[in-house]
C-alpha positions in Angstrom: 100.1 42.9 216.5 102.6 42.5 219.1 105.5 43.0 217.3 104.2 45.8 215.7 104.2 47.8 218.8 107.7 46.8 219.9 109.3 47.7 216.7 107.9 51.4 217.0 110.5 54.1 218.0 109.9 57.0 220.6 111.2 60.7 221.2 111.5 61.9 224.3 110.0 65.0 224.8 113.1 67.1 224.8 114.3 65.7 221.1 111.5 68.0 219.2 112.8 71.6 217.7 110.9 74.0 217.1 110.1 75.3 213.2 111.2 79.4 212.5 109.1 80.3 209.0 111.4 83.0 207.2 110.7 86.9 207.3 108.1 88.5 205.1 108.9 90.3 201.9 110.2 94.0 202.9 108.6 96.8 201.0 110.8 98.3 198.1 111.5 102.6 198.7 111.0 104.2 195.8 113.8 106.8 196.8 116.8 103.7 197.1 119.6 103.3 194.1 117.2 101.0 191.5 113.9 103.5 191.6 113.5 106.1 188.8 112.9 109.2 189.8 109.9 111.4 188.4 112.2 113.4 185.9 114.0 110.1 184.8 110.9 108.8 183.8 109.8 111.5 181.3 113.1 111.6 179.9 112.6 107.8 179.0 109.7 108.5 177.9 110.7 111.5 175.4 113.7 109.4 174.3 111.2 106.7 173.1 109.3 109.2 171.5 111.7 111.0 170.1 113.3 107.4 168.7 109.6 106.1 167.4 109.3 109.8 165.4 113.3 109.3 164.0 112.3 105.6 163.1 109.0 106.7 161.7 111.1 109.3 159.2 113.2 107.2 158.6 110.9 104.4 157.0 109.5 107.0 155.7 112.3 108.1 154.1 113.3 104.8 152.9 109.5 104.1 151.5 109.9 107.3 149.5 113.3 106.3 148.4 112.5 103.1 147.3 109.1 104.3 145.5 111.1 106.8 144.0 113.6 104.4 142.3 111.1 101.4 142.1 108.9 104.5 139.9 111.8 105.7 138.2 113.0 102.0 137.0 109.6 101.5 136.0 108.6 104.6 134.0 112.3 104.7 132.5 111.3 101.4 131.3 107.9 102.2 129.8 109.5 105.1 128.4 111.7 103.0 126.5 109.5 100.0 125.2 107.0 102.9 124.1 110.2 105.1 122.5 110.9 101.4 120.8 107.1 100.8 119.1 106.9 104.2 118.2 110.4 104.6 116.3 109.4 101.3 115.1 106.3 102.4 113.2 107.6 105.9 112.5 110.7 103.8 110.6 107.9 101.3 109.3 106.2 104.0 107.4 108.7 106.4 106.3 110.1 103.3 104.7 107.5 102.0 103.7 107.1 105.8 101.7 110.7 105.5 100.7 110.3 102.7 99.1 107.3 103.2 97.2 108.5 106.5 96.1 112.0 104.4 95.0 109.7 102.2 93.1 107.5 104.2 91.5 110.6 105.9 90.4 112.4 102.9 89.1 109.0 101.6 87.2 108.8 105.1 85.6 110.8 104.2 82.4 109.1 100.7 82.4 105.6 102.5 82.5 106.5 105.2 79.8 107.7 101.8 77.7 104.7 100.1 78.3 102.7 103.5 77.3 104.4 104.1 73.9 103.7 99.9 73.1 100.4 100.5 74.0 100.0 103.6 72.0 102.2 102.2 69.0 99.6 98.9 69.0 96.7 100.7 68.5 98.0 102.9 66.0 98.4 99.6 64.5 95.4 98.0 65.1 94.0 101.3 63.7 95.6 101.3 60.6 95.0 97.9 59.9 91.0 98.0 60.4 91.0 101.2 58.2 92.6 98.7 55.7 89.9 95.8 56.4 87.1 98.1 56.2 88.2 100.2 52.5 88.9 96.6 51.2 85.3 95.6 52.1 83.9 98.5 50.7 85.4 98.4 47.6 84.9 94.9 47.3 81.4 95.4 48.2 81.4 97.9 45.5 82.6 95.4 42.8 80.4 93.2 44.0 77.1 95.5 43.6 78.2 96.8 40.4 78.0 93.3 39.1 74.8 92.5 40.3 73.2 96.2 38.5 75.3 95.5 35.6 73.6 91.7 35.4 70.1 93.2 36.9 69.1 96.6 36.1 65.8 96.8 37.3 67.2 96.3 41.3 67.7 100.0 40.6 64.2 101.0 40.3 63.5 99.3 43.3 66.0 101.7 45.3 63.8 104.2 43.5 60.7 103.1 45.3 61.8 102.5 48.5 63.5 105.7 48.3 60.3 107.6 47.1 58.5 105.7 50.4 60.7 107.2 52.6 60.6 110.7 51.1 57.6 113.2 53.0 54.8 113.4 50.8 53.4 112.3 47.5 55.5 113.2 44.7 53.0 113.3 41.4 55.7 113.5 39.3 59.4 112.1 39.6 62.5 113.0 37.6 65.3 109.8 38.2 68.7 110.8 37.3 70.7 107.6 36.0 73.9 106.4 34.4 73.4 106.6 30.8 74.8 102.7 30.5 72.2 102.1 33.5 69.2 104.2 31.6 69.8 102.0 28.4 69.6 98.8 30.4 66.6 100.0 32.2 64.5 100.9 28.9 65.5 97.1 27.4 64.7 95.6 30.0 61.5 97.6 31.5 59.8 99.2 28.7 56.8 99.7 30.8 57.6 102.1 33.6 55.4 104.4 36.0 53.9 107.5 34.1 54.8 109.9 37.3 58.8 108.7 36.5 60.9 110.7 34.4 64.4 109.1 33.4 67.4 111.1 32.8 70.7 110.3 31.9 73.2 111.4 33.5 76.9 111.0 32.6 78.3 112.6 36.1 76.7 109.8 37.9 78.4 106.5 38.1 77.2 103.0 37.2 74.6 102.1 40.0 74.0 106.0 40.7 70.6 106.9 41.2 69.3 110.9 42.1 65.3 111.6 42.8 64.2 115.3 42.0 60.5 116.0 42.9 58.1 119.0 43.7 59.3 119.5 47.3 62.7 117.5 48.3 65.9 115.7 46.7 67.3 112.3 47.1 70.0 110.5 46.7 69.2 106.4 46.1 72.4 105.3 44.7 74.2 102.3 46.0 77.2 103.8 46.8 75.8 106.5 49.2 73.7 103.1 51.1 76.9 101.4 51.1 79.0 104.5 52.3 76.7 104.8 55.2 76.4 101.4 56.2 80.5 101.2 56.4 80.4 104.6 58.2 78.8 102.3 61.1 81.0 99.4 60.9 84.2 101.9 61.0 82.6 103.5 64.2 82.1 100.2 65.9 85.7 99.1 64.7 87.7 101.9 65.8 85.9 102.8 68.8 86.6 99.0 70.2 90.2 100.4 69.2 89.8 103.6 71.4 88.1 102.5 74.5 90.5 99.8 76.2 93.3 102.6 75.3 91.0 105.4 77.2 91.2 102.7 80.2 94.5 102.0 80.8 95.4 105.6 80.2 92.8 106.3 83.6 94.5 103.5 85.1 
């Protein structure tokens, strides 16, 4: 504690100076060198104004501008990808037109070819089932003749059927026969019905048979039967003929 005290150093009273604090902050006059007067002021403030409005147009301006050409680039584009479809179809169908038109032009000759085959085959075909049928007839003919020349008597039964079939009842019946027919009939049959009159009748062929009663007239040969029944087979024949032609001509 002692040394403490001796070790500590003392002013005199005349070594202290005295502390000066520094001068307040002067007020700044408005009317000195750095102020801005009242018209200064509003002429800033119009310039700013005036620059906002010119950089307002001018974005403008350049917003439009760029728009304009962003729209124009655009449209100029649609315009042509739309130019391109539609020329595509328009050249799409007007060749497609052409070329059909060319084709059905070139296939003209083929078609009036394939017309005059067609026409010549069943011109053919025709002919040749005319044939077929007049060879069946007259063999059928042959064949018939035969049979009446080897049995007579079938003819009077194409009598009676043909008497059923006639309107009425005939008392008395006239039967108009070949004579070589009448003189097989009267060997063979020499008892015949009382109502039935048999004449001979040279304009009548072998197998011919003609029925003459009170009211009506028949004819009950074999020819006229078979004549009929090929008349049917001829229309069946030809018109299988006729029809696929009447097609492909509609075709």
């Amino acid at each position: 504690m002692a040394e403490r005290a001796t070790n500590t150093m003392r002013l005199p009273p005349s070594g202290y100076r005295l502390h000066r604090f520094p001068p307040l902050a002067q007020p700044v006059n408005i009317e000195d060198d750095f102020a801005l007067d009242n018209q200064g002021w509003q002429d800033t403030q119009a310039d700013i104004q005036q620059q906002l409005e010119a950089g307002f147009q001018q974005g403008l301006q350049q917003g439009h501008d760029e728009g304009l050409r962003q729209g124009l680039d655009q449209g100029k584009q649609q315009g042509l990808l739309e130019g391109q479809k539609e020329g595509f179809q328009k050249g799409f169908i007007s060749g497609e037109q052409s070329g059909k038109q060319s084709f059905v032009e070139a296939a003209k000759p083929v078609n009036e070819l394939f017309q005059a085959l067609s026409r010549w085959q069943n011109d053919k075909e025709q002919q040749q089932r005319h044939m077929i049928c007049e060879l069946v007839q007259k063999v059928a003919q042959q064949v018939i003749r035969a049979e009446l020349t080897l049995m007579p008597q079938q003819i009077l039964a194409l009598v009676d059927e043909t008497l059923s079939a006639m309107p009425g009842k005939a008392e008395s019946v006239t039967v108009h026969l070949n004579p070589q027919d009448l003189e097989r009939i009267t060997q063979i049959n020499a008892d015949l019905p009382t109502a039935w009159k048999l004449v001979a009748n040279a304009e009548l062929p072998v197998g011919g048979c003609q029925l003459v009663t009170e009211d009506a007239e028949a004819d009950a040969s074999c020819d006229s039967r078979l004549q009929a029944c090929m008349d049917n087979v001829k229309q069946h024949l030809l018109d299988e003929v006729s029809m696929p032609q009447v097609e492909t001509e509609h075709e």
